[in-house]
C-alpha positions as CSV (number, residue, x, y, z in Angstrom):
1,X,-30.9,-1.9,7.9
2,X,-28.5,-0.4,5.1
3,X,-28.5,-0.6,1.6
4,X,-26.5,0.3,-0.9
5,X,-27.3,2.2,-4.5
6,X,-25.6,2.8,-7.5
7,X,-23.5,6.0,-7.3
8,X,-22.3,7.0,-10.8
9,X,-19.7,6.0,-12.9
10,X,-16.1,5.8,-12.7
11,X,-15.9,8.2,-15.4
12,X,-17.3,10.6,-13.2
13,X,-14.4,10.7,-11.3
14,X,-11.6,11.0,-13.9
15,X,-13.5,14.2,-15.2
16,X,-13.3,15.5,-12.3
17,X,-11.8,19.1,-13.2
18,X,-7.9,18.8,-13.2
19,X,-8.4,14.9,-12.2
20,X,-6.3,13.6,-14.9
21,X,-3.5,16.4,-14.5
22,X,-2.5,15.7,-11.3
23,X,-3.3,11.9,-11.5
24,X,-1.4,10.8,-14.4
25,X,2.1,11.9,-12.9
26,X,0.6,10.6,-10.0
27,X,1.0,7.5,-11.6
28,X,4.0,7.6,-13.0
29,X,5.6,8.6,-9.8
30,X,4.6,5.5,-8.4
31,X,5.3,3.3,-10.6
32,X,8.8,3.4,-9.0
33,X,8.3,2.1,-6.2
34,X,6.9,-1.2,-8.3
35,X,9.8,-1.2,-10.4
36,X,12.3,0.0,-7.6
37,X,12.5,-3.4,-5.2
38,X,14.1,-5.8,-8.3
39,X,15.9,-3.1,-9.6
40,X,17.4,-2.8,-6.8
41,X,18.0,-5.9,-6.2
42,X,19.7,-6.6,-9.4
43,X,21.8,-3.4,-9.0
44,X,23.3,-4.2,-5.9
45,X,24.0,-8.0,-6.6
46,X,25.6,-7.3,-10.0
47,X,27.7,-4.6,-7.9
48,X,28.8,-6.7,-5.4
49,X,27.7,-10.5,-6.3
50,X,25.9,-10.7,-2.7
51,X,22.3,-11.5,-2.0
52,X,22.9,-10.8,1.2
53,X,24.2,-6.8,0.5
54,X,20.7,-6.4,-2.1
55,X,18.9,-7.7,0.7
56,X,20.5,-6.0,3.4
57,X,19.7,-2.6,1.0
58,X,16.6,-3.5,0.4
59,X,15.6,-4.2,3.9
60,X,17.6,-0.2,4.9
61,X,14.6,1.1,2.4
62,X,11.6,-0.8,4.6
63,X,13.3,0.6,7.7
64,X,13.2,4.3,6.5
65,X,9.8,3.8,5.4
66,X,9.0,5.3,9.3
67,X,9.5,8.3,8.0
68,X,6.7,8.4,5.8
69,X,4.3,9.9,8.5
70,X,7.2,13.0,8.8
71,X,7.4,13.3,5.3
72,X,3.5,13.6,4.8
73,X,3.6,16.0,8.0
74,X,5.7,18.1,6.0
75,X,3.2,18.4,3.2
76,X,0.2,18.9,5.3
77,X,1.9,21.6,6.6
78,X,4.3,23.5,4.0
79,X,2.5,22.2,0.8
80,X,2.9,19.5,-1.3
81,X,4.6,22.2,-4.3
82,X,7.2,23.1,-1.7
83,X,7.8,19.4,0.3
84,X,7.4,16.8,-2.3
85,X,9.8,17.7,-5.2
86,X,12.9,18.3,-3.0
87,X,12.6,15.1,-1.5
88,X,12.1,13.1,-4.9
89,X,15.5,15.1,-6.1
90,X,17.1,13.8,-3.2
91,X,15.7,10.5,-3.6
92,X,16.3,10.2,-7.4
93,X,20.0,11.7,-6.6
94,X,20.6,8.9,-4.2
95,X,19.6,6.0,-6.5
96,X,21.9,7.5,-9.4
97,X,24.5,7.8,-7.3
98,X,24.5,3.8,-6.5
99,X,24.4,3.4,-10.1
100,X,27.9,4.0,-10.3
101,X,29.2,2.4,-6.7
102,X,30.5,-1.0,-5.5
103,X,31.4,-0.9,-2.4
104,X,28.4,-2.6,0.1
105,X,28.6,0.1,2.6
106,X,27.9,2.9,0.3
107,X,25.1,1.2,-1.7
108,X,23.5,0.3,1.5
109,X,24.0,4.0,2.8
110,X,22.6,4.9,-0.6
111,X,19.2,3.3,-0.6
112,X,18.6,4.0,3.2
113,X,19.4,7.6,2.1
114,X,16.7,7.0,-1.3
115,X,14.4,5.6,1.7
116,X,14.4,8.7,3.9
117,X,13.8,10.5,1.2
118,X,11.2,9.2,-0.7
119,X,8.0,11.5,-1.0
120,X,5.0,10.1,0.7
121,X,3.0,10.1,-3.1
122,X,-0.4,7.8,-2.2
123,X,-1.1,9.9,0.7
124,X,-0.4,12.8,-1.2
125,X,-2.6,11.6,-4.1
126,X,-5.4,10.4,-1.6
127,X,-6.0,14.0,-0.4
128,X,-5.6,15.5,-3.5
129,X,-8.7,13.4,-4.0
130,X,-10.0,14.8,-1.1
131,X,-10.3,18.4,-2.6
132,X,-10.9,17.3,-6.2
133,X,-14.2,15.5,-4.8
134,X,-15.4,18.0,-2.4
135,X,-18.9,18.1,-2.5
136,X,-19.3,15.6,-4.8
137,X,-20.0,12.7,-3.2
138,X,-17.2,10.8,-5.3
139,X,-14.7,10.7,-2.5
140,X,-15.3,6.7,-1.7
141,X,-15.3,6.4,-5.6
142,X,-11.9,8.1,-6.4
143,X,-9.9,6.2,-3.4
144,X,-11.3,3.3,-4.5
145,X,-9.8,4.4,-8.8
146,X,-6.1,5.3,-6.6
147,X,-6.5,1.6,-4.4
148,X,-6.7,-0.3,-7.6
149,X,-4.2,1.7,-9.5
150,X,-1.5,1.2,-6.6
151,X,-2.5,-2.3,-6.8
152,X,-2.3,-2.9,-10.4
153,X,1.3,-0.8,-10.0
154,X,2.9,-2.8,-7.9
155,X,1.7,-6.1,-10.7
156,X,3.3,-4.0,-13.3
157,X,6.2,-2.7,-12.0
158,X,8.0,-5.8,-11.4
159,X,7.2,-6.6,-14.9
160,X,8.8,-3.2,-16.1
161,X,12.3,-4.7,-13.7
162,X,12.2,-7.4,-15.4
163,X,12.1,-6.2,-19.2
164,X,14.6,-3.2,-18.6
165,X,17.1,-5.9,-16.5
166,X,17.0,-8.6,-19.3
167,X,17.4,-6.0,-21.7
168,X,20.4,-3.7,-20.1
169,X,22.5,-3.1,-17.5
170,X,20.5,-3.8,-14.3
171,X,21.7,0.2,-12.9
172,X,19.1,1.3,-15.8
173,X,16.7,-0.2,-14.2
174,X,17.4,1.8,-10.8
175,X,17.9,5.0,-13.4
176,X,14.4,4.3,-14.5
177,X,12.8,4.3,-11.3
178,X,14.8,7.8,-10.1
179,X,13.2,9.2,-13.6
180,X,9.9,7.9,-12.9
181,X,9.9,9.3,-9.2
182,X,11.7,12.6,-10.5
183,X,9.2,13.2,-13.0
184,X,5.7,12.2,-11.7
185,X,6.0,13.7,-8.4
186,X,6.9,17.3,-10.3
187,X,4.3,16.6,-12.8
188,X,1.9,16.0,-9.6
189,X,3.5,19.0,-7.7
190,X,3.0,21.4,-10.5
191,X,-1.0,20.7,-10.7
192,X,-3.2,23.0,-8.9
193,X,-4.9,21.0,-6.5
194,X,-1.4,19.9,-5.2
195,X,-0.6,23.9,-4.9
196,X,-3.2,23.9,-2.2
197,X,-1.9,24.6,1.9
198,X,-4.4,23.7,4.3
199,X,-4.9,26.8,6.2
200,X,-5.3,24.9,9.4
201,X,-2.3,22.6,9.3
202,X,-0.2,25.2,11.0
203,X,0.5,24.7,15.3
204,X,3.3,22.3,16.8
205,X,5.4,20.4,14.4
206,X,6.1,17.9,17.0
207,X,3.0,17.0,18.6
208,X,0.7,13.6,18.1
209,X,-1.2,15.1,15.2
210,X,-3.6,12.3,13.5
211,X,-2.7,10.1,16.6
212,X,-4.3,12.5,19.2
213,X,-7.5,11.4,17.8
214,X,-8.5,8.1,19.4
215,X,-10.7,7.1,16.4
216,X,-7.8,6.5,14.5
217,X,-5.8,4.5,16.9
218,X,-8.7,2.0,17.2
219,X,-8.4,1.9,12.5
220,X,-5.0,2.0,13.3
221,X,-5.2,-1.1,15.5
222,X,-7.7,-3.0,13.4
223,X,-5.4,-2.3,10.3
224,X,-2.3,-3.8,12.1
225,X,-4.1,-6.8,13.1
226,X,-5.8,-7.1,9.6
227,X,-2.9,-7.0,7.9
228,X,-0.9,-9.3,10.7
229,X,-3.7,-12.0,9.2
230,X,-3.9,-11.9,5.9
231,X,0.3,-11.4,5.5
232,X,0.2,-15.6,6.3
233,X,-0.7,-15.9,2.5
234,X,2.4,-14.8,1.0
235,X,4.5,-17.5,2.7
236,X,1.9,-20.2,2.5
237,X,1.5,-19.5,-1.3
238,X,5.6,-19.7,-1.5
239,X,5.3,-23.1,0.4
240,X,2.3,-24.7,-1.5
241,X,4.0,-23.9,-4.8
242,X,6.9,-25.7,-3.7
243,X,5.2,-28.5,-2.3
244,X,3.4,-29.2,-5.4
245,X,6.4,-29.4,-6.9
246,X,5.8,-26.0,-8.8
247,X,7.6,-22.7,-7.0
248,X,7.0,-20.5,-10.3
249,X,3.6,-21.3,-9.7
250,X,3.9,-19.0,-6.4
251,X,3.7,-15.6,-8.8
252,X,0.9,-16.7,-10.1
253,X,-1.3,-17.6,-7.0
254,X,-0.1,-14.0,-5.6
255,X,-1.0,-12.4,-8.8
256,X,-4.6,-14.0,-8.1
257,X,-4.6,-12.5,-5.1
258,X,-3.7,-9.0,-6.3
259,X,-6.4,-9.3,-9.1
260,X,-9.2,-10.2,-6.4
261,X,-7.9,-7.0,-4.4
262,X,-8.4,-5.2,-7.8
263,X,-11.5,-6.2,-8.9
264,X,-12.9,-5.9,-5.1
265,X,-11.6,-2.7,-5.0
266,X,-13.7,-2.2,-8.3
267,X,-16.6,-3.6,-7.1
268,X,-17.2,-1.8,-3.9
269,X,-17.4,1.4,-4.8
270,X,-19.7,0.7,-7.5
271,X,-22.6,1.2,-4.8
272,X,-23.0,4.0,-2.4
273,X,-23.0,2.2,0.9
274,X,-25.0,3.8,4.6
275,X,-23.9,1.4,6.8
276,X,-21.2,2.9,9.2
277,X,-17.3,2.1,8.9
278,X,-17.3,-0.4,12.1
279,X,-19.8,-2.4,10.1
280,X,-17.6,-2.3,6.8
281,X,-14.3,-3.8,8.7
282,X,-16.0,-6.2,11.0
283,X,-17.7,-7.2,7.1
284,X,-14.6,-7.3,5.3
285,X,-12.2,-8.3,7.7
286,X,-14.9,-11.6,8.2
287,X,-14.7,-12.2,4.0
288,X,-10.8,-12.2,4.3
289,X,-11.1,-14.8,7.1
290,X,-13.6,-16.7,5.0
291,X,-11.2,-17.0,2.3
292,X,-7.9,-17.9,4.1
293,X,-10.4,-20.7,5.7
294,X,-10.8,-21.7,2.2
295,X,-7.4,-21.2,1.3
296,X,-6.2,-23.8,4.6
297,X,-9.1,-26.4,2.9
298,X,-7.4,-26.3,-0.6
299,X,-4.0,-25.6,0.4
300,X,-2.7,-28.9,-1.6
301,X,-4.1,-28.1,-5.3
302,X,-3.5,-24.8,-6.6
303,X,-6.1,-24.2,-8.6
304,X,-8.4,-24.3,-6.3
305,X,-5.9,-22.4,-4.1
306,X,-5.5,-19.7,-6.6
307,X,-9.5,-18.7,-6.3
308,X,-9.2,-19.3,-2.7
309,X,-6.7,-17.0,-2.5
310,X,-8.9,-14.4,-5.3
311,X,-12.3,-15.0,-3.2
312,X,-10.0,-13.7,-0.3
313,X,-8.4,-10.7,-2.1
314,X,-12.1,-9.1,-3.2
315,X,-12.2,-8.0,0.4
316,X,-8.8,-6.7,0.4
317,X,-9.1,-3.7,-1.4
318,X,-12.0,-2.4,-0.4
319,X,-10.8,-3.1,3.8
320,X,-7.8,-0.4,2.4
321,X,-10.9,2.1,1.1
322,X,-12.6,1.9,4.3
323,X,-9.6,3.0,6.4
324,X,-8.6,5.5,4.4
325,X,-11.7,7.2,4.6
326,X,-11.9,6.6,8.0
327,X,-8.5,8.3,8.5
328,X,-10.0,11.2,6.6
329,X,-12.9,11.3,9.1
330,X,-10.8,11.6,12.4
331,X,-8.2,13.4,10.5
332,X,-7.3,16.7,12.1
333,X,-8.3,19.6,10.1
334,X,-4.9,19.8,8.0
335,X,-3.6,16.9,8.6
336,X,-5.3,14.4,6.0
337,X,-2.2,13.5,4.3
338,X,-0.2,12.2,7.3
339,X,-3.5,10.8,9.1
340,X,-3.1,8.9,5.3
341,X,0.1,7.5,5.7
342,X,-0.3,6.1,9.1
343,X,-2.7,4.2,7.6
344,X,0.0,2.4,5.4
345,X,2.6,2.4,8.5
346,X,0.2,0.1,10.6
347,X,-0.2,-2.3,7.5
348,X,3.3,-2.6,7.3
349,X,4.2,-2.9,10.5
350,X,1.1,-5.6,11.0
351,X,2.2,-7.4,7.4
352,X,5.4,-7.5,8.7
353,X,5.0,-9.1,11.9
354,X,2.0,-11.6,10.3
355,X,4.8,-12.7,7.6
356,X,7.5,-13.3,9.9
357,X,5.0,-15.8,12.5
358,X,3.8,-17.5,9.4
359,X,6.6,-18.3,8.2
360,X,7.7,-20.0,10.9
361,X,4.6,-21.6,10.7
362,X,5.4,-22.9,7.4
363,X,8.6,-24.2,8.5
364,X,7.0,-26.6,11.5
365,X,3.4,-27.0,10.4
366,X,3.2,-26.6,6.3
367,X,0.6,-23.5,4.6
368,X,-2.4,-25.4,5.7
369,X,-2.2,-24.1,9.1
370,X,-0.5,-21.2,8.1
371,X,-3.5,-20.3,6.2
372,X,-6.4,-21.5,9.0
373,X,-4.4,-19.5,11.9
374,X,-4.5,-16.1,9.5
375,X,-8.0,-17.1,9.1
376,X,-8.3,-17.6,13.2
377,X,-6.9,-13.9,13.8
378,X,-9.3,-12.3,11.1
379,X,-11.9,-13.9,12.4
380,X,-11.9,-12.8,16.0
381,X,-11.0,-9.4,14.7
382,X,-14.1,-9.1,12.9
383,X,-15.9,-10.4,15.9
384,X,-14.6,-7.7,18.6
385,X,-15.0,-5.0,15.3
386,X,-18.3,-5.7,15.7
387,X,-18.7,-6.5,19.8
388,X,-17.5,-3.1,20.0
389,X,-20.4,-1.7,18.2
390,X,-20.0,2.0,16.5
391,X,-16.8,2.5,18.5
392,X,-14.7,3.0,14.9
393,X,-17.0,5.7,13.7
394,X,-16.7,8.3,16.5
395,X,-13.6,9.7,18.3
C-alpha cells in the first residue's frame, strides 16, 4: 500500500536557479493564447460584421493546432533558442497583418497562417522544467506550478480581451496578443536552460518519435477518452444556465470548474505520491466521474451545480500532471518536448469529439444526461485503467 508525504514547498521550486528567468516570459508568452480567441473574435467581426468569418478564423487556428507536435519536434531537435523565436515572429507578423485587412479570405488565411506558426510554449516550458529540476525531486512539483498557471491564464486572458476591447479598437486587442507572444517566447528563448540541445534528439526527422513508444499510446488513449468525458460539462453548463433562466450564469459555473482544476492542481503535488501512474489515472479519472455524477444529480440548481462542477475539476488538474510526467517517462531520450505536446493533441482531439456528442445530447435529452453519460465514459475508463493493472507504467 502507498502513501504519500509532504515534499517541500512551492517556493522551492521558483528558486530553483534561473526558474523565474525563463518562467516569467514563459508566462507572458502564453498569456496570448488566453487573450487571443476574443480578440480574435472581435477583430474579425468588426472587420467584416460576420460571426460566421470570426468563427470560421477561429476554428482555421484549432485546425493548425496539428502542427504543434512538428513544431515541438523542431525544438527537441534544433533548440528551443533557434526554433521558437522564428516561429513567434511569424506568428506575431501574421496577426498584425489582420489588424489592417477586411477581406474574409485573407483574415481567415491570416489566423491559419498565426496557427501554423504558433510556438509550441507549455511543452517547451514543461521540459525546461525538466532540466531545471534534475535531481531534485521537484519535477511533479514544478508541472504541477506550470498546470495551474496555464489554467489560471486561460481565466485571465479573456478578462484582458475584454478590458482592451471595451477600451479600444478590438485589432489592439489582437496587437496585444502578437506583443505578448513576441516577447515572452524571446524572453524564454534567451534564458539558459532554453539554450540547451538535447544531444540525443538527433536521427530521422520523419519517424514515429514519442509514438514508437507503446507506453504513451496507451496515456495517449486514456487522455483522449478522459477528455472525450469530461468535455460534456461545457455544453451542459451552457444549457443549465439557460434553463434556469440565467445564460450569464454559464461563465461562472465554468470558472468553478477551472478553480477546482486550480486548486486540485495545487493540492496534489503538495504530497510526494509512490503509487504508480496507472493507479493515479484509474484514481483521478474515477473522482471526475464522481463529480459529473453529481453534476447530472444537481443539474437544475446551480449552486449546487457550480460545486459539483468544482468537486469535479480538483481531479482535473492533477489527471494533466500525471500524463505529463508519464509522457516524460516513455519519452525518447530527446524528445520530451514533443512526447509533451501530444499529450495536449489527444485532449483536444478527445475534448473535441466529447463536446460535439454532448451537445447533441443537450439538444434531445437536456445537461442531466449530458452530464451522467460523461460520467458513464469516465467511469468505465477508470475501471479498464485499473483492469489493466501496471500496463501504463512500462512500455
Amino acid at each position: 500500500m502507498s502513501r504519500a508525504t509532504r515534499a517541500g514547498s512551492y517556493r522551492a521550486v521558483l528558486l530553483l536557479p534561473y526558474a523565474p528567468r525563463t518562467f516569467a516570459p514563459a508566462l507572458a508568452g502564453r498569456l496570448a493564447y488566453g487573450v487571443f480567441p476574443l480578440a480574435t473574435l472581435f477583430t474579425v467581426q468588426q472587420a467584416t460584421g460576420s460571426y460566421a468569418t470570426a468563427g470560421l478564423a477561429l476554428a482555421a487556428f484549432g485546425l493548425a493546432s496539428i502542427t504543434l507536435p512538428a513544431k515541438a519536434r523542431l525544438a527537441d531537435r534544433f533548440g528551443q533558442r533557434a526554433t521558437l523565436p522564428p516561429l513567434a515572429a511569424l506568428c506575431a507578423t501574421a496577426l498584425t497583418a489582420a489588424t489592417f485587412v477586411t477581406d474574409p479570405a485573407g483574415l481567415v488565411a491570416l489566423i491559419a497562417v498565426a496557427g501554423l506558426a504558433a510556438p509550441p510554449l507549455g511543452s517547451a516550458m514543461r521540459s525546461n522544467w525538466r532540466r531545471l529540476t534534475e535531481e531534485s525531486g521537484l519535477k511533479e512539483r514544478a508541472y504541477a506550478v506550470d498546470s495551474v498557471a496555464e489554467e489560471s491564464l486561460y481565466l485571465v486572458g479573456p478578462l484582458v480581451a475584454g478590458l482592451l476591447v471595451g477600451l479600444r479598437p478590438a485589432g489592439d486587442a489582437l496587437l496585444c496578443t502578437a506583443a505578448l507572444l513576441l516577447a515572452g517566447t524571446a524572453g524564454m528563448a534567451s534564458a539558459p536552460p532554453a539554450r540547451h540541445r538535447e544531444p540525443a534528439a538527433g536521427g530521422r526527422m520523419f519517424d514515429l518519435g514519442p509514438l514508437g513508444s507503446p507506453g504513451l499510446r496507451r496515456v495517449l488513449a486514456v487522455m483522449l477518452v478522459s477528455a472525450a468525458g469530461f468535455s460534456v460539462a461545457f455544453p451542459g453548463l451552457v444549457a443549465a444556465a439557460q434553463a434556469a433562466g440565467r445564460p450569464a450564469a454559464a461563465g461562472l459555473l465554468e470558472a468553478a470548474l477551472a478553480v477546482g482544476s486550480v486548486l486540485g492542481g495545487l493540492l496534489w503535488a503538495r504530497r510526494a505520491h509512490r503509487r504508480g501512474r496507472s493507479e493515479h489515472l484509474a484514481l483521478l479519472t474515477g473522482l471526475v466521474a464522481a463529480g459529473l455524477a453529481g453534476a447530472a444529480a444537481v443539474a437544475t440548481g446551480l449552486v449546487a451545480l457550480g460545486v459539483a462542477l468544482a468537486l469535479a475539476g480538483l481531479a482535473i488538474g492533477p489527471l494533466y500532471v500525471v500524463a505529463y510526467l508519464a509522457a516524460d517517462d516513455f519519452a525518447p531520450p530527446g524528445r520530451h518536448t514533443e512526447a509533451s505536446t501530444w499529450i495536449n493533441v489527444a485532449a483536444n482531439a478527445g475534448g473535441a469529439a466529447g463536446t460535439a456528442v454532448a451537445g447533441a445530447l443537450v439538444d434531445t435529452s437536456g445537461p442531466g444526461p449530458a452530464f451522467l453519460a460523461g460520467a458513464a465514459l469516465l467511469a468505465v475508463t477508470a475501471v479498464a485503467i485499473r483492469a489493466a493493472g501496471p500496463v501504463l507504467d512500462r512500455n
